[in-house]
TORVEX-920261 format. One record per residue (C-alpha): residue in three letters; y, z, x. Coordinates in nm, 2 decimals, m for minus. Example, Ala and Ser with C-alpha at 12.3 -4.5 7.8 and 13.67 -1.06 7.14 Angstrom:
REM residues 2
zalum/v/w/u
ALA/m0.45/0.78/1.23
SER/m0.11/0.71/1.37
//
This chain:
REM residues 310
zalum/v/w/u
UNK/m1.05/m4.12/m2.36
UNK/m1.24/m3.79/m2.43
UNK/m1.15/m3.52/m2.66
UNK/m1.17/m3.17/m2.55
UNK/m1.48/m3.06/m2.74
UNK/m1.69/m3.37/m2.52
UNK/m1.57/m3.23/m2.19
UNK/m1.85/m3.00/m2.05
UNK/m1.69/m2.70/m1.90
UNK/m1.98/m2.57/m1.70
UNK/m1.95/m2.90/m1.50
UNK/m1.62/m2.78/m1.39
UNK/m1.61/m2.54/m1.07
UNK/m1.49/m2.19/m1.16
UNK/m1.22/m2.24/m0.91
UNK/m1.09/m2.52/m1.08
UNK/m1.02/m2.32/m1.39
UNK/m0.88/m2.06/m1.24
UNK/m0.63/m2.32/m1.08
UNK/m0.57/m2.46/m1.41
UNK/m0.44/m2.15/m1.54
UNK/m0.24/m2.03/m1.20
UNK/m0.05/m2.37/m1.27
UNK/m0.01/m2.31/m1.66
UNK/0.15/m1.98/m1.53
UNK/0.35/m2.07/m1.24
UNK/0.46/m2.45/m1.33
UNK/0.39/m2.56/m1.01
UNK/0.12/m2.65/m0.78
UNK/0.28/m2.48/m0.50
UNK/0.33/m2.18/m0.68
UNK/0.01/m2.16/m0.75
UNK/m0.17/m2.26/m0.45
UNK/0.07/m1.91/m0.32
UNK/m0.10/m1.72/m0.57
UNK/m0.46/m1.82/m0.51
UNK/m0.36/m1.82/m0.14
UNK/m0.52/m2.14/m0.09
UNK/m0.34/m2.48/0.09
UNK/m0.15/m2.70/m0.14
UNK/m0.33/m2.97/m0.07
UNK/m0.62/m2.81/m0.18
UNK/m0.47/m2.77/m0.49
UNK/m0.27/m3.10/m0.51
UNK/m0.69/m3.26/m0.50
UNK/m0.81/m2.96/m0.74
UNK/m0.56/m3.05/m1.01
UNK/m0.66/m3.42/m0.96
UNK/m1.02/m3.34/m1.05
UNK/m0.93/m3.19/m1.33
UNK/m0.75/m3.46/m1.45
UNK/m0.99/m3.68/m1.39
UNK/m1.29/m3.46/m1.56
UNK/m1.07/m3.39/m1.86
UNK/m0.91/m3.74/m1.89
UNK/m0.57/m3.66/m1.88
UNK/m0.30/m3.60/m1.67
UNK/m0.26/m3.18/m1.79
UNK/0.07/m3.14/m1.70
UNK/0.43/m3.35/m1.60
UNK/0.68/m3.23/m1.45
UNK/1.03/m3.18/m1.64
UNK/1.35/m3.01/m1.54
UNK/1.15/m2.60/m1.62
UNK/0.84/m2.75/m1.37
UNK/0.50/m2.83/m1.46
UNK/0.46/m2.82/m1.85
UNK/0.08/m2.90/m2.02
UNK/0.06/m3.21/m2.22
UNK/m0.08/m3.16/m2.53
UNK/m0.44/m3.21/m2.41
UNK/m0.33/m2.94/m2.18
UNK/m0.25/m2.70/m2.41
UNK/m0.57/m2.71/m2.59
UNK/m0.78/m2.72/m2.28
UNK/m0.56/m2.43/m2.16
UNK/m0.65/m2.22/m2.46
UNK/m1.01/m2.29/m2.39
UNK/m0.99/m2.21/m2.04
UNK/m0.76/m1.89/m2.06
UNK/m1.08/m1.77/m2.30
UNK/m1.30/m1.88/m2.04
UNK/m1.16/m1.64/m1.78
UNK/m1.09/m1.37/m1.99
UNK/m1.44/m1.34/m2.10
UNK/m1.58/m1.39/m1.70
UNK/m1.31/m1.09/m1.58
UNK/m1.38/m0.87/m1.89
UNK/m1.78/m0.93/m1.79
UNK/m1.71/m0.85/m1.43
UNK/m1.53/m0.59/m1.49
UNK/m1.79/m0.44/m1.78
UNK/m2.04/m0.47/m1.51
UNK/m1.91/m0.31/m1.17
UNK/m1.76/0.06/m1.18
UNK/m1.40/0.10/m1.06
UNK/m1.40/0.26/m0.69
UNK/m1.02/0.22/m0.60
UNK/m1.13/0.31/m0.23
UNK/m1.33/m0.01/m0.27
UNK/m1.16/m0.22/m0.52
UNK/m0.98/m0.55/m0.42
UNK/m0.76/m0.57/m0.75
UNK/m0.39/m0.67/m0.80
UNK/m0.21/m0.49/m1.11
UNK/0.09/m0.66/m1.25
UNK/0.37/m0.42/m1.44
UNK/0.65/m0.59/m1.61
UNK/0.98/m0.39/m1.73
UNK/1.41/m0.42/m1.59
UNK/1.48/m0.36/m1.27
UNK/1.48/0.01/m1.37
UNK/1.14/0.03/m1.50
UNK/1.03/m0.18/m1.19
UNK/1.21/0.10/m0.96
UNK/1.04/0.38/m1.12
UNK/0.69/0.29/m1.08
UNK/0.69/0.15/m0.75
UNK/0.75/0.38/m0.52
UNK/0.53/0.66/m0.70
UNK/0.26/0.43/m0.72
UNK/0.27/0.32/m0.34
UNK/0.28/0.74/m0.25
UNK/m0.02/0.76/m0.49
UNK/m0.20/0.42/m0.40
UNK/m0.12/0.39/m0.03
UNK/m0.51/0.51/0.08
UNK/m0.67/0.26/m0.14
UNK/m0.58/m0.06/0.10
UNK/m0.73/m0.32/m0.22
UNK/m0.49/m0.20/m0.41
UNK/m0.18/m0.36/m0.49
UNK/0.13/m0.41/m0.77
UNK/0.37/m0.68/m0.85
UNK/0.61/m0.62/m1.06
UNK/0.81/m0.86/m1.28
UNK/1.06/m0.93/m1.59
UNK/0.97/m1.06/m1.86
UNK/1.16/m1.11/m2.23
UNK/1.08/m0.84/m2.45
UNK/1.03/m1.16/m2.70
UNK/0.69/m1.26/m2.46
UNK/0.58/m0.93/m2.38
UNK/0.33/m0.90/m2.64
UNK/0.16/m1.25/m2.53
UNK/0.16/m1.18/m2.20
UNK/m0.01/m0.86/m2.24
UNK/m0.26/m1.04/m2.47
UNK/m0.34/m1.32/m2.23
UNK/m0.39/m1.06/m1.92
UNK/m0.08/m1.20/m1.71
UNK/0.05/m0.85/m1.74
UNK/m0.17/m0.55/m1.74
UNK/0.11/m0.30/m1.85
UNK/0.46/m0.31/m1.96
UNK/0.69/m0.01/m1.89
UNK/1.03/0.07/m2.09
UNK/1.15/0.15/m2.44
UNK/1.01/m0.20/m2.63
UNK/0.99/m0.02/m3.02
UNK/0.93/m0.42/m3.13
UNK/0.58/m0.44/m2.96
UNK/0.34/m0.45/m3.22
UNK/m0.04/m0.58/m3.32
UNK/m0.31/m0.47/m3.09
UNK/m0.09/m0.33/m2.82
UNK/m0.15/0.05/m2.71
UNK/0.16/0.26/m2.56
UNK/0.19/0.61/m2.43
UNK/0.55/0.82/m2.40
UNK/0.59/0.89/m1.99
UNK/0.93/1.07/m2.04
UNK/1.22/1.09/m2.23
UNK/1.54/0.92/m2.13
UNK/1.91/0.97/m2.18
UNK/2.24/0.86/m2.11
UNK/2.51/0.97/m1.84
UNK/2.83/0.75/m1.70
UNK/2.81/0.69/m1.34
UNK/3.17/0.63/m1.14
UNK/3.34/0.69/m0.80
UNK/3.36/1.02/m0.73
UNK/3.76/0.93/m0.68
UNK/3.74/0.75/m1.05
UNK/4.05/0.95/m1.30
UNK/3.74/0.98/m1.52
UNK/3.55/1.18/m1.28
UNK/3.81/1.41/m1.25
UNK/3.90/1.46/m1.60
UNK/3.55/1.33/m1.83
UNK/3.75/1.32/m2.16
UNK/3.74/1.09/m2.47
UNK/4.07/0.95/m2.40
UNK/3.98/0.83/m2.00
UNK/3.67/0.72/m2.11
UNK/3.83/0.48/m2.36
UNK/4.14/0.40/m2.12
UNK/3.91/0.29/m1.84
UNK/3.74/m0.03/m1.78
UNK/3.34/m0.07/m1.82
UNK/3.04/m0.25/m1.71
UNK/2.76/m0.28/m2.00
UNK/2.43/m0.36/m1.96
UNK/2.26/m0.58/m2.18
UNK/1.95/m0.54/m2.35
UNK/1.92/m0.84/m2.58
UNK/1.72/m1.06/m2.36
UNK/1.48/m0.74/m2.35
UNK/1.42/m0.63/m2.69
UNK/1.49/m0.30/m2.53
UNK/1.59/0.02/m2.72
UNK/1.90/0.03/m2.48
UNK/2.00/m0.25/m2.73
UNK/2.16/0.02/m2.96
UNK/2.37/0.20/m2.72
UNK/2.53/m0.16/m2.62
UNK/2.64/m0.23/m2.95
UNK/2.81/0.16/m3.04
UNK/2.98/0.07/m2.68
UNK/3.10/m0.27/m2.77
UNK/3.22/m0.08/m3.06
UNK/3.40/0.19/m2.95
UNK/3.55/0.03/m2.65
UNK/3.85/m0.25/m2.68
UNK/3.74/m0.55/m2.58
UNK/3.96/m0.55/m2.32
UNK/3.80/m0.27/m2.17
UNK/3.47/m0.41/m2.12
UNK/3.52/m0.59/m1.84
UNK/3.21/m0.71/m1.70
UNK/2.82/m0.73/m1.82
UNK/2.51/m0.77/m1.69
UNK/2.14/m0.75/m1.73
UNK/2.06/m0.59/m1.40
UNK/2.11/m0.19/m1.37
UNK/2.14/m0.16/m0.97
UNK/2.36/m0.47/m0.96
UNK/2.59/m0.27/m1.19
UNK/2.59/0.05/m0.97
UNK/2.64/m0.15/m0.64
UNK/2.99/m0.29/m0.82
UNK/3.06/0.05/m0.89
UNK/3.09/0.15/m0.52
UNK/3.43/m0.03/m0.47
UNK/3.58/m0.08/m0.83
UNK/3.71/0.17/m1.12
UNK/3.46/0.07/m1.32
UNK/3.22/0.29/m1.56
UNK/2.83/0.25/m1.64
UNK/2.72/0.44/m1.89
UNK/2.35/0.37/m1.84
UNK/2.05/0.56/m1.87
UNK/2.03/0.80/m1.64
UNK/1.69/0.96/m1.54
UNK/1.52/0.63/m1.45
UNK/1.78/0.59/m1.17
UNK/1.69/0.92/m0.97
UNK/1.91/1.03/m0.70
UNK/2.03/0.63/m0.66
UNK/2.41/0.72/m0.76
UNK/2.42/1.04/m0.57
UNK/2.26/0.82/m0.21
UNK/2.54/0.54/m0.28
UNK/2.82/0.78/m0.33
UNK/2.87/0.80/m0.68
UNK/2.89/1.05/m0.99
UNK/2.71/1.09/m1.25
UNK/2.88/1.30/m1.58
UNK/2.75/1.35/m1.93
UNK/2.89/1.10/m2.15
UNK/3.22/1.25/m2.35
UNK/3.08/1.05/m2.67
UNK/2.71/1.08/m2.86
UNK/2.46/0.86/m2.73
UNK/2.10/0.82/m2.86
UNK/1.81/0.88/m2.58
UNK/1.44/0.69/m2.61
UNK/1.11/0.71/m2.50
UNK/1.01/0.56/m2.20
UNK/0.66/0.42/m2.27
UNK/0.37/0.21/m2.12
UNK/0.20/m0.06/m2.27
UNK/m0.11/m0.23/m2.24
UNK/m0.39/m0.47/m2.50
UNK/m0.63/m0.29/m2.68
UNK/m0.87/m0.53/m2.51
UNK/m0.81/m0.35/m2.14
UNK/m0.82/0.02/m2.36
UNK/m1.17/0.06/m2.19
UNK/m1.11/m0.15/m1.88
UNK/m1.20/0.15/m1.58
UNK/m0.96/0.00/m1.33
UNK/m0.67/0.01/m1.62
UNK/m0.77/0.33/m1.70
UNK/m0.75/0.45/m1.37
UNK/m0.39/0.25/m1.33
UNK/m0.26/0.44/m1.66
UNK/m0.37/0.78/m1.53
UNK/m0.16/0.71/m1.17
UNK/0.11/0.63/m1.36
UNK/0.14/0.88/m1.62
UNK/0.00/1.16/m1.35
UNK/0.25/1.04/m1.07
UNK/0.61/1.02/m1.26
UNK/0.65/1.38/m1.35
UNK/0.63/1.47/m0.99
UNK/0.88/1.18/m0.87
UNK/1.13/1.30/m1.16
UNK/1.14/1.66/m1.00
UNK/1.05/1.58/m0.61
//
């Protein structure tokens, strides 16, 4: 059996690594053959010439999906350097035409963050064909890796626990308002006393490390327990229970646009003092310099001011 240091890499098709790491990402073959829009099959055989040139099987398969061995894990760090240093070259190299460009940018951030940036960038991007975003979650907890390893080019939200060598920039600042039924006794009346006597939804932001974190706990504070009757992690999910039930999110509020307004709902200052944040991008210092992220950041930051007050 070889170790990892006697395999030689430039025997190994470039295509081959960049399967490697689609798998390490996705946990499965599948998945990743979708992402490198290539057959399974042709993947299934890919990943068995890599086992075969590296001498081990690379991943298993557990109850989560694909997970590396451990000879998989240290190839993996080899290879993720491997394709960072041929992307950062290519991109060093060729100048950023978005007309031209053929370039996927991925954003991570809630479901609100995701919303805000999407359909400003598609009114922006929609004349540069090669250009395209995906958008996903991610725990606030991996953000900072993700961003490091290049799986995520920016991440958008309030995250004041990212630290090290990532780069942010405020967009706007954010604040707080309770959204209802227009019918709901709170609507009518916006008072201390019906905002304690009625029943809430809270959103969560544990699992994001976000700065909404703070007004969930002065909530779970102020309100009986009784009171808070549901809680969630998604921000339209909340609204969409809204429609039909007397409950109240107190949520931020400039993020969501005109959204309660379209679906029939209020939206009122809150009766109690909240604390607003910044709303920020982030990226790795490593893409600081990258054209095409540059030219991403600028669309962004350019293309929100104008969605906030179209």
């Amino acid at each position: 059996m070889r170790y990892i240091h006697e395999v030689n890499f430039r025997k190994l098709d470039f295509r081959l690594l960049e399967l490697f790491q689609a798998i390490r990402q996705c946990k499965s073959v599948s998945d990743a053959a979708l992402l490198l829009e290539i057959p399974q099959p042709t993947a299934s055989r890919g990943l068995a010439k890599l086992r075969e040139a590296l001498g081990d099987e690379l991943f298993v398969r557990t109850a989560t999906g694909m997970e590396p061995t451990m000879r998989g894990i240290e190839a993996g760090e080899i290879i993720e350097e491997i394709l960072r240093l041929a992307n950062q070259l290519e991109t060093e190299t060729k100048p950023f035409e978005p007309g031209s460009a053929d370039r996927e940018f991925v954003i991570a951030g809630s479901d609100v963050g995701q919303w805000v940036v999407m359909t400003p960038f598609y009114q922006k991007a929609q004349r540069y064909p090669g250009i395209r975003l995906r958008t996903i979650s991610v725990p606030g907890s991996d953000l900072a890796r993700v961003l490091e390893n290049g799986d995520v080019d920016l991440a958008l939200g309030p995250y004041p626990s990212l630290l090290g060598n990532i780069k942010e920039q405020t967009l706007y600042a954010e604040h707080y308002h309770c959204i209802c039924r227009s019918g709901h006794p709170f609507a009518q009346e916006p008072t201390v006393e019906n905002f304690l006597a009625s029943d809430h939804i809270v959103a969560i932001g544990r699992a994001t490390a976000h700065a909404h974190r703070e007004t969930e706990v002065l909530l779970r504070k102020i309100l009986a327990p009784h009171r808070i009757r549901m809680i969630g992690e998604s921000y339209f999910v909340a609204l969409a229970t809204l429609i039909e039930t007397d409950l109240i999110f107190t949520t931020p509020a400039r993020g969501l646009g005109h959204v309660p307004e379209r679906l029939g709902l209020v939206s009122i200052p809150p009766p109690i003092e909240l604390p607003g944040f910044s709303v920020k991008q982030y990226w790795h210092m490593r893409n600081d310099e990258d054209e095409g992220h540059k030219w991403l950041r600028g669309l962004i930051r350019e293309s929100l001011p104008q969605w906030f007050h179209g």
